[in-house]
Each structure stands twice: as structure tokens, then as C-alpha cells.
C-alpha positions in Angstrom: 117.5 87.2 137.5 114.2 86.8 136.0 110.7 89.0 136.9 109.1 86.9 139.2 110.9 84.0 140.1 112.4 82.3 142.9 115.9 81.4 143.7 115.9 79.4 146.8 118.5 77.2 148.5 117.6 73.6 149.5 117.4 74.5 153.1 114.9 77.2 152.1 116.8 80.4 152.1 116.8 82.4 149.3 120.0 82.9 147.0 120.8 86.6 146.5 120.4 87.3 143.1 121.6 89.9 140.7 118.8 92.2 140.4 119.4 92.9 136.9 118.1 91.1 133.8 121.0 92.5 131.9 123.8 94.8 132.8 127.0 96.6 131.7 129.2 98.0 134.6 129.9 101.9 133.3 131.8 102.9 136.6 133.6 100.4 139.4 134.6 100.7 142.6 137.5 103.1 144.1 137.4 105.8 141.1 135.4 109.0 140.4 132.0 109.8 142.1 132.7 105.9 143.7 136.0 106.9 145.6 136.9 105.1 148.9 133.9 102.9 148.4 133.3 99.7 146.3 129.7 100.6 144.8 129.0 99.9 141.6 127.7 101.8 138.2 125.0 98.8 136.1 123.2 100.2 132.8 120.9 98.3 131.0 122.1 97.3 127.2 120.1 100.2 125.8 121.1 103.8 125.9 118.9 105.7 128.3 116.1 103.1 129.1 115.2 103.2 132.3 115.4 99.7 133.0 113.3 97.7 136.1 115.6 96.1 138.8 114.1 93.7 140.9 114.5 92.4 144.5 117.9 90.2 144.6 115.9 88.7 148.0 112.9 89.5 149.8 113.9 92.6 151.3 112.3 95.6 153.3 113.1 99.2 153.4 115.0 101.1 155.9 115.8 105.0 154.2 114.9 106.4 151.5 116.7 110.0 150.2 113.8 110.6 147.3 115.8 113.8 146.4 118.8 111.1 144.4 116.1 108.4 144.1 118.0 106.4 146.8 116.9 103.6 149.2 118.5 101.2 151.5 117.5 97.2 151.3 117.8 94.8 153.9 117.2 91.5 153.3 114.4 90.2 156.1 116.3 86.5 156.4 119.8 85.7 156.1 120.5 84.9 152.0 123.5 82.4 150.7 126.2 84.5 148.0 128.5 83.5 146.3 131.7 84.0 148.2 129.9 81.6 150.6 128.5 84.2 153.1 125.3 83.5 154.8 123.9 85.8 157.0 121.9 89.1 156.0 122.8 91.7 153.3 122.1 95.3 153.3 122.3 97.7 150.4 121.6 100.6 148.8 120.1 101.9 145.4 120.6 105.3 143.6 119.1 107.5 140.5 115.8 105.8 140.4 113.1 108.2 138.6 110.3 106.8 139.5 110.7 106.7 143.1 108.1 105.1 145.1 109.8 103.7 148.5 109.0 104.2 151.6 110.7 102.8 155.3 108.9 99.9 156.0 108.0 98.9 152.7 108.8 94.8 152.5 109.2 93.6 148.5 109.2 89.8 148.0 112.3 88.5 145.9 111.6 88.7 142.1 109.2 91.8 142.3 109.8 95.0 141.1 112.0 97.1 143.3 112.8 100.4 141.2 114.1 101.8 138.3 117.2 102.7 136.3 117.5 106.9 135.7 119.3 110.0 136.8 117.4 111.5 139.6 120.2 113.2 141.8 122.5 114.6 139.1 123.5 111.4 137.4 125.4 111.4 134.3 123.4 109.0 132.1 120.6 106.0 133.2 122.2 103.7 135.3 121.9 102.5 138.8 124.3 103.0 141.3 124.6 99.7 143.6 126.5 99.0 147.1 126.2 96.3 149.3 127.8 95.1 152.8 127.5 91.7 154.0 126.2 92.4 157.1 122.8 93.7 159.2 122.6 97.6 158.7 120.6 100.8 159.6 120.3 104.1 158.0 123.0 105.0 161.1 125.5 103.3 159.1 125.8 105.4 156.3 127.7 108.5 155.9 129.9 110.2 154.1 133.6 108.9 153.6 136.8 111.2 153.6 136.5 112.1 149.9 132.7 113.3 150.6 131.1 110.4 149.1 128.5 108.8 151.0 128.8 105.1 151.6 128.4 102.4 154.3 130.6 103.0 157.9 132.1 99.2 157.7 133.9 97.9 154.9 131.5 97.5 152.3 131.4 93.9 149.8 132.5 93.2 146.8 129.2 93.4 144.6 131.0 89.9 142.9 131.0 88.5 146.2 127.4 88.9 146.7 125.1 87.9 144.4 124.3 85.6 141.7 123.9 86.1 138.0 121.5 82.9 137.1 119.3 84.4 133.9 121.3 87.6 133.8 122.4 88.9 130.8 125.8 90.4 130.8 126.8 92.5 128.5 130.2 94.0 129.8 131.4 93.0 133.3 133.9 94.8 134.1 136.3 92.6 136.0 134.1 90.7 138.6 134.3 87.0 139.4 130.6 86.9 138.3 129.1 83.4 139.7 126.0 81.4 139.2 123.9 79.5 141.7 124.9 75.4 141.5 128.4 76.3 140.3 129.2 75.1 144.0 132.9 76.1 144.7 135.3 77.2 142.1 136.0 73.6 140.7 140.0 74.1 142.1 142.3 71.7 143.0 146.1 72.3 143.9 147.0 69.3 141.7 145.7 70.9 138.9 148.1 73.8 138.9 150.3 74.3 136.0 153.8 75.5 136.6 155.2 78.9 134.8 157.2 80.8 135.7 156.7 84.6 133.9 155.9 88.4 134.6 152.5 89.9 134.2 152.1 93.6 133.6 148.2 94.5 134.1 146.6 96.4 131.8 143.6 97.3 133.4 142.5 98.6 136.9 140.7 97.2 139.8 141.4 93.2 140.0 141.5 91.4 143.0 143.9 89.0 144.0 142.3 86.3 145.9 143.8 84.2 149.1 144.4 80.5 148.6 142.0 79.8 145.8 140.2 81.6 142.5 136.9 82.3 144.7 139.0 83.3 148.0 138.3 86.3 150.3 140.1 89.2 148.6 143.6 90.8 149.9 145.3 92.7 147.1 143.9 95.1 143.9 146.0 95.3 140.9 145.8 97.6 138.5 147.1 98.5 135.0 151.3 99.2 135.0 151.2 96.8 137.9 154.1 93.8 137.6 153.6 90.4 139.3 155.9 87.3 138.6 154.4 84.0 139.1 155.0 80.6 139.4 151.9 78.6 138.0 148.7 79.1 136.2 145.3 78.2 136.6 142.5 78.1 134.2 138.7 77.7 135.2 135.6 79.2 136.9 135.3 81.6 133.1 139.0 83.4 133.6 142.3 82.5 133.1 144.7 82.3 136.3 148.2 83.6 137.5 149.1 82.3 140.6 152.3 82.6 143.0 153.3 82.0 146.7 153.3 84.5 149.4 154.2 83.0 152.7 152.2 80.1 153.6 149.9 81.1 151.1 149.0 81.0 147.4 147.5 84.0 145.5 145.0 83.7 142.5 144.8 86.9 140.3 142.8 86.4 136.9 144.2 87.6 133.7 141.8 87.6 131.2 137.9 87.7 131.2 137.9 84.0 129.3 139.5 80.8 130.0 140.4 80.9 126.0 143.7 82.2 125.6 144.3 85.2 124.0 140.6 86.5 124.8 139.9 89.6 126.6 143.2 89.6 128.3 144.1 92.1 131.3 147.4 91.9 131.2 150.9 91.2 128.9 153.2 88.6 129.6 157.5 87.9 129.5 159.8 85.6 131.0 161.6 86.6 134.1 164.8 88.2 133.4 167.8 87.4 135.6 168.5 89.7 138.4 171.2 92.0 136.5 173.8 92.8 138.9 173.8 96.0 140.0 177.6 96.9 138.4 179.0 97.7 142.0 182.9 96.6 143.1 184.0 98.6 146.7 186.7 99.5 144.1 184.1 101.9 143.4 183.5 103.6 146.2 184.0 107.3 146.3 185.1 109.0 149.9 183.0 111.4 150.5 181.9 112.8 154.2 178.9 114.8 154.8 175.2 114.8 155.7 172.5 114.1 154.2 169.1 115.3 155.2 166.3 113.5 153.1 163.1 115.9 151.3 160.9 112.7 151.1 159.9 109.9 152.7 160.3 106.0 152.8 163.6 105.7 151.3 165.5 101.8 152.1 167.8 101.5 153.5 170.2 98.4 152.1 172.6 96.3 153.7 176.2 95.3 151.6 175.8 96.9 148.2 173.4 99.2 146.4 171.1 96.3 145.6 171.5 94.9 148.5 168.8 93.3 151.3 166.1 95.3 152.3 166.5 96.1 155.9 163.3 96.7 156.4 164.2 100.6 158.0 163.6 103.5 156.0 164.9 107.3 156.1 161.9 109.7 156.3 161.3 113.5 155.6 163.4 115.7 157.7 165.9 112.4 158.2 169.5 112.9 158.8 172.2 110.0 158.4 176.3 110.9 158.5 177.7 109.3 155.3 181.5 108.6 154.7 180.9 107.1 150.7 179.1 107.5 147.9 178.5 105.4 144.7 177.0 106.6 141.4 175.1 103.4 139.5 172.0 101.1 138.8 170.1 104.7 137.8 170.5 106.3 141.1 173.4 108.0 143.6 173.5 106.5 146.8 175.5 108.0 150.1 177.3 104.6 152.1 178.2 104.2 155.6 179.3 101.5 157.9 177.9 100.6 161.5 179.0 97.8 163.7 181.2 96.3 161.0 177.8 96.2 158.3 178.2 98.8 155.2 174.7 100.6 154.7 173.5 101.4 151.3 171.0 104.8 150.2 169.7 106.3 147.2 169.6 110.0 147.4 168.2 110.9 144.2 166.4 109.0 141.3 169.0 109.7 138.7 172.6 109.0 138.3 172.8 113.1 137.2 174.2 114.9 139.8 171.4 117.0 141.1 168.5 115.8 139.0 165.3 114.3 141.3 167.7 114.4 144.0 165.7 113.0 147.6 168.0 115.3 150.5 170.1 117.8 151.0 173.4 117.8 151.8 175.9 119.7 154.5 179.5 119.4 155.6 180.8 117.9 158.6 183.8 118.9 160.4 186.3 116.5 160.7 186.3 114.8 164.3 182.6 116.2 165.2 179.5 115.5 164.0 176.9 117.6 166.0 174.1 115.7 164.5 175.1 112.3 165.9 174.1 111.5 169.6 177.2 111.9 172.4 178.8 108.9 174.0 176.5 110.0 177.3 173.5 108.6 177.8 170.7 110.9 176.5 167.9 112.7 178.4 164.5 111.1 178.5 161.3 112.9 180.0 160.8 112.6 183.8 157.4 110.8 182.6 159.5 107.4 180.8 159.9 104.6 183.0 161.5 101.8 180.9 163.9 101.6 177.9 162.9 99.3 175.0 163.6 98.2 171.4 161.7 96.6 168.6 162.8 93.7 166.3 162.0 91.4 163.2 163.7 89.4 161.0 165.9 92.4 159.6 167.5 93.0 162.4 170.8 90.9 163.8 170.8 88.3 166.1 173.5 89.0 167.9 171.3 91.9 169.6 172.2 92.2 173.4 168.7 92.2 174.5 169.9 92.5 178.4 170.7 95.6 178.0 166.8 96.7 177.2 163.7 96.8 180.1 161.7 95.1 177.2 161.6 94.4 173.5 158.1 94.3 170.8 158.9 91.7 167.9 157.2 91.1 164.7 155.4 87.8 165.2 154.2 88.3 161.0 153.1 90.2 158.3 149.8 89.3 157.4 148.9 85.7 157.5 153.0 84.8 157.1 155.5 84.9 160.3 158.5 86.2 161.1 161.4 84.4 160.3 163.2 85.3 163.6 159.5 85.6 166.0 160.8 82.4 167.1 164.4 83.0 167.8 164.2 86.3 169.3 161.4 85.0 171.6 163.1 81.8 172.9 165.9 83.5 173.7 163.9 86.7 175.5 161.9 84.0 177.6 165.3 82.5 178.5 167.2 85.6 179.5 163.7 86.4 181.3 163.5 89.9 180.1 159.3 90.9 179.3 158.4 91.1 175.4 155.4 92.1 173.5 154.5 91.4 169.8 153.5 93.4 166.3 151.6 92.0 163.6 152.3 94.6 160.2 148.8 94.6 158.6 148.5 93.5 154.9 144.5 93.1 155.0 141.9 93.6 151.9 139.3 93.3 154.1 137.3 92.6 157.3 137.1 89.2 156.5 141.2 88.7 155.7 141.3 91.3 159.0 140.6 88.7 161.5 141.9 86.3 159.9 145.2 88.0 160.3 144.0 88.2 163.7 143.6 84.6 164.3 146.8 84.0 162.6 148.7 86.4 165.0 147.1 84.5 168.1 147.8 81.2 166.7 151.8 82.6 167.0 151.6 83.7 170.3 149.0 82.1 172.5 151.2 79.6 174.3 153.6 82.1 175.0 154.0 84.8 177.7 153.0 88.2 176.8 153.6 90.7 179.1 153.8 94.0 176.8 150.8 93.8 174.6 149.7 92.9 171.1 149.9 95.2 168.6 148.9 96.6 165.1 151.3 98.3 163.0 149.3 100.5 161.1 151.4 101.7 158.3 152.3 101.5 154.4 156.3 101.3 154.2 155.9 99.6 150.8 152.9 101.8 149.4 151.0 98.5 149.4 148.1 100.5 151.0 148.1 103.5 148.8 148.2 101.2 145.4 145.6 99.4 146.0 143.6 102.1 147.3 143.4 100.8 151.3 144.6 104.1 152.3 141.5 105.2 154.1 140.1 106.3 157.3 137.8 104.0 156.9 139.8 101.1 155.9 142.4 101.4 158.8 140.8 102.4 161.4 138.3 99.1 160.4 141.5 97.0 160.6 142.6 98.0 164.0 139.6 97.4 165.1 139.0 94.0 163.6 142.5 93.3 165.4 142.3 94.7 168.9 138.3 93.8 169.0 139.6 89.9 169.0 143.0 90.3 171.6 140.6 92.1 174.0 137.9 89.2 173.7 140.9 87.2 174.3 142.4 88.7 177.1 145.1 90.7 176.0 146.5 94.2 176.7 146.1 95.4 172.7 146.7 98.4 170.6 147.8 100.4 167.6 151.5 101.7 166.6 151.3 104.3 164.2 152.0 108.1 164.4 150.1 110.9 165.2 149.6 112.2 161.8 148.1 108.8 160.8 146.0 108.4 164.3 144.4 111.4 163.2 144.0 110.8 159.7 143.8 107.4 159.1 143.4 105.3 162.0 141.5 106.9 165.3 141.7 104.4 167.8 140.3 104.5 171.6 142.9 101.3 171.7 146.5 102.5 173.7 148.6 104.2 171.3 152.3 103.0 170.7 153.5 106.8 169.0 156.6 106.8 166.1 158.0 110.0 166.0 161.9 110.0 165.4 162.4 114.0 165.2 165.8 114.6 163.6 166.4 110.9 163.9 169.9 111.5 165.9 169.4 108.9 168.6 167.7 111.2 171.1 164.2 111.4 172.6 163.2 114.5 171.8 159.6 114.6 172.4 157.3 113.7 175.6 153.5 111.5 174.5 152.9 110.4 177.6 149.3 112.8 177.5 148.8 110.9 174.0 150.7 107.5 174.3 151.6 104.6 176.5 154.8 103.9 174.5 157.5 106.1 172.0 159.2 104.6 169.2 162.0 107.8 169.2 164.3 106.9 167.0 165.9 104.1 164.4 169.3 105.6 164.4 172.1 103.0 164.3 169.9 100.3 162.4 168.1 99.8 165.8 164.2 101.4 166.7 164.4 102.4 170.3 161.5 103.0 172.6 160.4 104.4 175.5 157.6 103.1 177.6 155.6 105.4 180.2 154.2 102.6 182.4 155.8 99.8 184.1 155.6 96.3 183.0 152.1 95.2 185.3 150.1 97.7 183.2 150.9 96.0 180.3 149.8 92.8 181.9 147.2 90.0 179.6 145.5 88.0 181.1 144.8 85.2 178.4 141.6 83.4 177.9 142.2 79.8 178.4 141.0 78.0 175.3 138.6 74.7 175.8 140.6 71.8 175.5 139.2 68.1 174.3 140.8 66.6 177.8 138.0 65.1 179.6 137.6 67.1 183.3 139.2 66.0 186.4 136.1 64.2 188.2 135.3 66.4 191.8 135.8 64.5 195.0 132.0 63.2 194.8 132.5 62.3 191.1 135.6 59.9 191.9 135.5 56.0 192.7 136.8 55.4 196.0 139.4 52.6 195.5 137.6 49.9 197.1 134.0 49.0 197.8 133.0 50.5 201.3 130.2 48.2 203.1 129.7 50.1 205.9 126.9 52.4 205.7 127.1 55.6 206.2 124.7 55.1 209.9 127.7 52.6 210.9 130.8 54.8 210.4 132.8 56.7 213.3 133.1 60.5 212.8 135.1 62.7 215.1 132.5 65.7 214.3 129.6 66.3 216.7 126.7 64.8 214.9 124.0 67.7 214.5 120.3 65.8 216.7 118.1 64.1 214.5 114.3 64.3 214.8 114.5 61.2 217.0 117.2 62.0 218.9 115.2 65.4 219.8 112.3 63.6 220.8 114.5 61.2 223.4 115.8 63.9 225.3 112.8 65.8 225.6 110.9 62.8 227.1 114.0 62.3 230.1 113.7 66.0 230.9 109.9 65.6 231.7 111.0 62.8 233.7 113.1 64.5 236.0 111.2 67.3 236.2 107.8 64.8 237.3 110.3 63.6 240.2 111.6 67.1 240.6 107.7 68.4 241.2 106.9 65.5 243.3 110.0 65.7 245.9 108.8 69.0 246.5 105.4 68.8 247.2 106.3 66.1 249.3 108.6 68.4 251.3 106.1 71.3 251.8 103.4 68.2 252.8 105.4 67.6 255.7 106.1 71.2 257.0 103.4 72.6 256.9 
């Protein structure tokens, strides 16, 4: 932006402007001193001048730290950025030298508001700049898990949120920069061009977008990272990958230009042909023992080595009884068979016998196997009241569901259902036996957070609920962890988001995770659904009904089992009804009567005692003077004649 001028909308709120006249980004979000935050480094073009900044918006003061030349803005009216947010933004500025702010101080948009330096230890002239869409105080900031202070909410991408009209920019990093009048991204579907290919990123930190190039944000990538695609886009200053998750599309730009071959972020090659995997059951190898796994998150695979993903996974401290093993595709894997399906493992991440190996191993005997559950049904606590399971698309459908008090299903996975949500719950509602529903979060941010939400109460709002909604807080895939989500403030922010909207809605709501991760990554004051498998061995070894409503104990046999400590009524919703478009019924007084009635309402017979009008009042008061006149006047003519 420029010294002094104004950037106003034609409704008359102000744009929120870059408050830079020129800028190169020396450090981004999510790394170094910026960890678990998405502030921004901006230098000027010129080694160590201290460069003015001016105010994106007319703003006012709400905290200052002068010790690190810090202040926090808010703007004093709601602004319009780029992602197409309108509403007010808060933020806060760091290192300036010259350090004149003070809380209440209100700077009109295009004057002065500080200056680039290093007060507070910085390494080299810059100014340090985070933002949050949203209305804050100097009660919102504080310091993050890795000690760094930032916003409590989930703070905006600085791309998202203001313009760069008549800012020079000299290096800018990998943000979606935008200027005022450049309206939406200029994208239409028809103009997608298909190829098919791999992209490997070279460089850190880009978001993937949701459903078009200037979309909220749901995925980072960064450099190593592989993504096939299936078209390409080109516009809005980058050059476009794009490919289909669920019902949606994802945009993630590859180079800084829409030239090709200028500033790239990533390398390109056809996709190779799945290579089969090598393995005939020829190959098998009988082998019996057990295998007790040293890390978590292995998959477990159905047929062959290479085989679907089931969607379960062996854990730390894991045990599984394996009869086969096979050697191949870079790793050894242990095999078994349950209910007629062969189950696949890797044990180690080599095909070298004992190199990066993933468990241990012990003999069975033959004809026992003290690890696996007895043919008796097990113990549960005295404190578990029904016996439950939960499903999604990985699992059969041949399940016998009658034999379960209740079942929790996997209505979707971020904005994209499950393919048997459907299926399992028609055929629950038939057999009349009470279900509730998991949505397994893959959100960026608060924004994609409810919509996730929404989606999951589009899925089940015409259905009957009678064991809550739920968030599954967790990051099976590491989806989470690369992209750097894996936060206390990130997922506890999501379970919020989520249980925040089924409570507004009428829903019993709340979070399945385990305890390790309710303490570190998600506190909740929602009702806790607990995962905690012990050995795995198909018994319930563990009582949370002082921490839990519900116990995910085990996944032994393919199969997660629960236990719930409350009966079926205390997971009772009691759903919202949404307004409809039907016009009301009209009341009684409202409705035509069928025919024209032309007796008045004076004329017409009622079998109710009519309560005495004024008139009528004044009628019967005037006979009862009359007999009393005749009354008096018998009398006196009685004591007349006796006396």
C-alpha cells in the first residue's frame, strides 16, 4: 500500500491492505521462532533499513509489550480480504525500535503505524506479522505448546488477509498474494486441463486449497511430498495441479508464475503402473509365533501384502498370533487368516532379517495360545452397562449387528462419506438396534472445521441418533503430523468447532481419542469416547468410567469393540427441527369455515351459561327493587292493622 491513501470498498468499508510498501518474506509460518503458529517474517528490500509500515485499516490499539516492540491491532470496522472474509481483523506486530503505541491509541488507514527493527532479540530488521480473522483482546494471546506466543484460536493465513495493491514484492515466499478488483480467482471447471502425472514438492509450506485456486485451505505440502493429479490449472499468477478427493477437487500451485518452467515448486513424472507386489500363496512360509509390535500405526492389509487397506492398525505394545510369513516388496510381513479373510503385516522395513525390524517375536505352543482371548465370554467392570462395536466402510457387511447393544459408524471423513454410512445404517434402523455416528477429522482450519461439521449433519439429520455424534480425533495416516496440525491448539480448536455446532443442534456430542492425546492434544469438557486396547487380546482390561462415557477396548479379530457405561436414554438428542419453506397450518381462528354463516353471533344457540352483560345486570336489579317495594309495603300494612 501507499503512505496515505485509501482503499475503500464500494459499500464503504475499507479493504485490508498489506501494510508494506515493499516486502521479502525471510521466515514463514510453522518453522523456527514461528512454530505452531502461521505469523509471518517481512523485510524491506534493503538490508537493515528500518522500514515504516503503515495501518492495513483504521485500527486501534489493544497491548502493547514495548520490551519486543510488540502491539496488537484491531480494526475499529469490519474490513473485506481477500479470501472473501468480512468481519473484523485483529493482529499483532513485533521488533519495532521506535516504539510509540499505547492501548487506546486509534491510527487511520494509510498512516504510519511503526517500524521495521530488532527490539526483542530479533535476528536482523524485519517485522514479525500475525493475524486472525476475528474480533480479539490481549486475553487471546498466549503462549503455544512450543513456547511461542501467538493467538488462542486458529490464527489466518497472512495471504488470506490482505491486499497487495501498490506493494512491491520482492520475494513472496509461497502466498496466494491478491489484489483488490481481481474479484474471484477468474476459475471455471470447464477450463480444467486433463493430466494425469506425479508432483514431488520441492519446497515447504503450500496450501492446498478446497474446490477452487482461492478456496479455504485444508492440506500443506511440503518439499519430498508426492501428489498424483488428474488436471491442471493455470491462472490467478501460479500454475495449478489439481485432483479429486471425495466430492471435492483440490487446487495446489506449483510454481510462483503461470509461465512454465518459472519459479517451479515442484518436479514432475508420469504415473507409473502399480508394480505388483511379486506375491503367489506358493510363497508363503509356515511359520507360527507372535509378534509383539515396538511402534505404532502399522496396516493392516487384507489378501496379499499390497493388499486393501483395512483401515485397522497394530500399535506399540500390540500382539497378533501369526501362522505365515512372506519376505518381499522391501519388507517381511507375518500372515494370518480370520473368518476365512488372510490378513497381511509388515514387521520390519527391510527384507533383511532383523534390520529395522517393527516387533518382537515369541513362540507359541502348539494347541494354546495364552495371548488370545478364551472361548468364555470375558469380564467387563461392574460399572459397563452395554456391549458395542464400531464400523466403516472397511469393515464386512455381513456383520451380525444383533448380537451388539449398539454400534458408532463412520458417517465420513472430512467433507466425503462413508461408503457403507448408508448400508450399515439402513439396516441398523431396520433390525431396530440404537446407533451413533463418527466423523474422522481432516480439517486445515476453523473455517474447513465447520464445514466438516455441516457436512456430517447434512448425513445424519433425517435419521435417528440415539448414541451421539462424534469426533475422531486422531492421525492414523500422519496427515496431521505432516502438515504440521498436530497441535494442542489445532485439535482441541477442531473439537470444538464440531461439538460447538451438534450441541446448538441438539445433539448428545463428543470426542473419541485416547487419554494420551485428551491430555496433550485435545482437552475437551465434551464426553469422552476412551481407545485404549491394552495387550489388544480381545479383553477389557481397563475401567474409564471416572474419565469416560464409552471404551473402545480392543480391535482384536478385525472388529473394534466397546463398552458403554450408560444406558441408551443418556445418550438421547433431541434434534433441532430445521425451518422448512411449507407454509404453516392456519389455527382454528385463521381457517375459513366451509360455508358463509349468516347468523350472527347474538342469534346463535350455545349450550354454555352466557356470563350477564351490563344490560342484563341492570334488568334484574330493577325486579329485585320491585319485590322488595311490595315486600316493604305488605308489611307495614300488617303492623298498621295490629297495632
Amino acid at each position: 500500500m501507499q503512505k496515505g491513501k485509501k482503499y475503500v470498498a464500494s459499500d464503504g468499508y475499507e479493504y485490508f491492505m498489506c501494510p508494506f510498501t515493499e516486502f521479502k518474506v525471510t521466515q514463514g509460518e510453522n518453522v523456527g521462532t514461528h512454530l505452531g503458529t502461521r505469523a509471518v517474517d517481512f523485510a524491506s528490500g534493503t538490508a537493515g533499513y528500518r522500514a515504516p509500515y503503515y495501518a492495513p485499516a483504521t485500527v486501534v490499539c489493544v497491548m502493547t509489550v514495548p520490551s519486543s516492540g510488540q502491539a496488537m491491532w484491531r480494526t475499529v470496522n469490519k474490513v473485506h480480504c481477500p479470501n472473501g472474509y468480512f468481519g473484523y481483523v485483529t493482529f499483532v506486530t513485533v521488533h519495532d525500535d521506535s516504539f510509540d503505541a499505547y492501548v487506546g491509541l486509534q491510527v487511520p488507514q494509510g498512516n504510519q503505524l511503526g517500524n521495521m527493527g530488532t527490539r526483542g532479540n530479533a535476528t536482523g530488521v524485519h517485522c514479525h506479522l500475525e493475524l486472525i480473522q476475528a474480533s480479539m483482546s490481549s486475553a487471546n494471546w498466549h503462549q503455544n505448546s512450543y513456547g511461542v506466543w501467538t493467538f488462542n484460536g486458529t490464527e489466518s493465513y497472512v495471504d488470506d488477509t490482505f491486499y497487495v495493491d501498490d506493494t512491491n514484492i520482492i520475494y513472496g515466499g509461497y502466498g496466494n498474494w491478491r489484489k483488490t478488483g481481481s474479484g474471484s480467482s477468474g476459475y471455471k471447471e470447464s477450463d480444467l486441463i486433463a493430466e494425469t502425472g506425479v508432483a514431488t514438492m520441492t519446497v515447504d509450506n503450500v496450501q492446498a486449497r478446497l474446490n477452487s485456486p482461492t478456496g479455504s485451505v485444508v492440506h500443506k505440502y511440503n518439499a519430498g511430498d508426492k501428489i498424483t493429479y488428474s488436471w491442471k490449472w493455470v491462472g490467478n499468477g501460479h500454475r495449478y495441479i489439481v485432483w479429486q478427493e471425495g466430492s471435492n477437487k483440490i487446487f495446489l500451485a506449483v510454481s510462483n508464475s503461470e509461465t512454465h518452467g518459472i519459479e517451479p515448486w515442484a518436479t514432475f513424472a508420469p504415473v507409473e503402473e502399480e508394480k505388483p507386489s511379486g506375491y503367489d500363496e506358493s510363497q508363503l512360509i509356515q511359520e507360527r509365533g507372535l509378534a509383539k509390535f515396538t511402534r505404532d500405526d502399522i496396516i493392516i492389509r487384507k489378501d496379499k501384502p499390497d493388499g486393501e487397506d483395512t483401515g485397522l492398525r497394530f500399535m506399540s505394545g500390540s500382539t497378533q498370533e501369526y501362522t505365515e510369513k512372506w519376505v518381499g516388496n522391501g519388507h517381511r510381513y507375518i500372515s494370518w487368516v480370520e473368518d476365512g479373510t488372510r490378513y497381511f503385516c509388515a514387521v520390519s522395513g527391510s527384507e533383511t532379517r532383523g534390520e529395522d525390524s517393527w516387533a518382537t517375536f515369541s513362540t507359541v505352543e502348539t494347541g494354546q495360545n495364552p495371548e488370545s482371548p478364551s472361548d468364555t465370554e470375558p469380564a467387563f467392570p461392574e460399572s459397563v452397562v452395554l456391549h458395542g462395536i464400531d464400523v466403516s466402510e472397511h469393515n464386512s457387511s455381513d456383520i451380525d449387528f444383533t448380537q451388539f447393544d449398539y454400534v458408532i459408524l463412520r458417517s465420513n471423513w472430512w467433507t466425503t462419506t462413508d461408503k457403507k454410512f448408508k448400508e450399515f445404517a439402513d439396516k441398523l434402523e431396520e433390525l431396530g438396534i440404537p446407533y451413533g455416528v463418527y466423523c474422522y477429522d481432516y480439517a486445515g482450519d476453523e473455517e474447513s472445521a465447520l464445514e466438516q461439521a455441516k457436512y456430517t449433519y447434512e448425513l445424519i439429520k433425517d435419521r435417528d441418533i440415539k448414541m451421539g455424534v462424534w469426533m475422531d480425533m486422531e492421525d492414523a495416516d500422519g496427515w496431521k503430523n505432516k502438515n504440521g496440525y498436530l497441535t494442542k491448539e489445532h485439535c482441541s480448536m477442531i473439537c470444538k468447532v464440531f461439538c460447538d455446532f451438534f450441541k446448538e443442534k441438539g445433539y448428545y456430542t463428543g470426542v473419541y481419542s485416547t487419554k494420551w492425546w485428551f491430555e496433550n492434544y485435545c482437552p475437551t469438557d465434551y464426553p469422552k469416547w476412551v481407545a485404549n486396547w491394552g495387550t489388544n487380546d480381545g479383553t477389557c482390561q481397563s475401567d474409564f468410567s471416572d474419565y469416560g462415557v464409552m471404551h473402545q477396548y480392543t480391535s482384536y479379530g478385525g472388529l473394534d469393540k466397546n463398552v458403554s457405561y450408560h444406558d441408551v436414554e443418556f445418550f438421547k438428542s433431541n434434534p433441532i427441527e430445521e425451518p422448512t419453506d411449507k407454509p404453516t397450518e392456519p389455527t382454528e381462528e385463521e381457517k375459513p369455515t366451509e360455508e358463509p354463516n349468516t347468523t350472527s353471533e347474538e342469534e346463535k344457540p350455545s349450550d354454555k351459561p352466557q356470563e350477564p352483560t351490563e344490560d342484563t345486570n341492570t334488568t334484574v336489579h330493577a325486579i329485585a327493587d320491585f319485590f322488595k317495594a311490595v315486600i316493604d309495603a305488605v308489611v307495614n300494612f300488617i303492623k298498621n292493622i295490629f297495632k
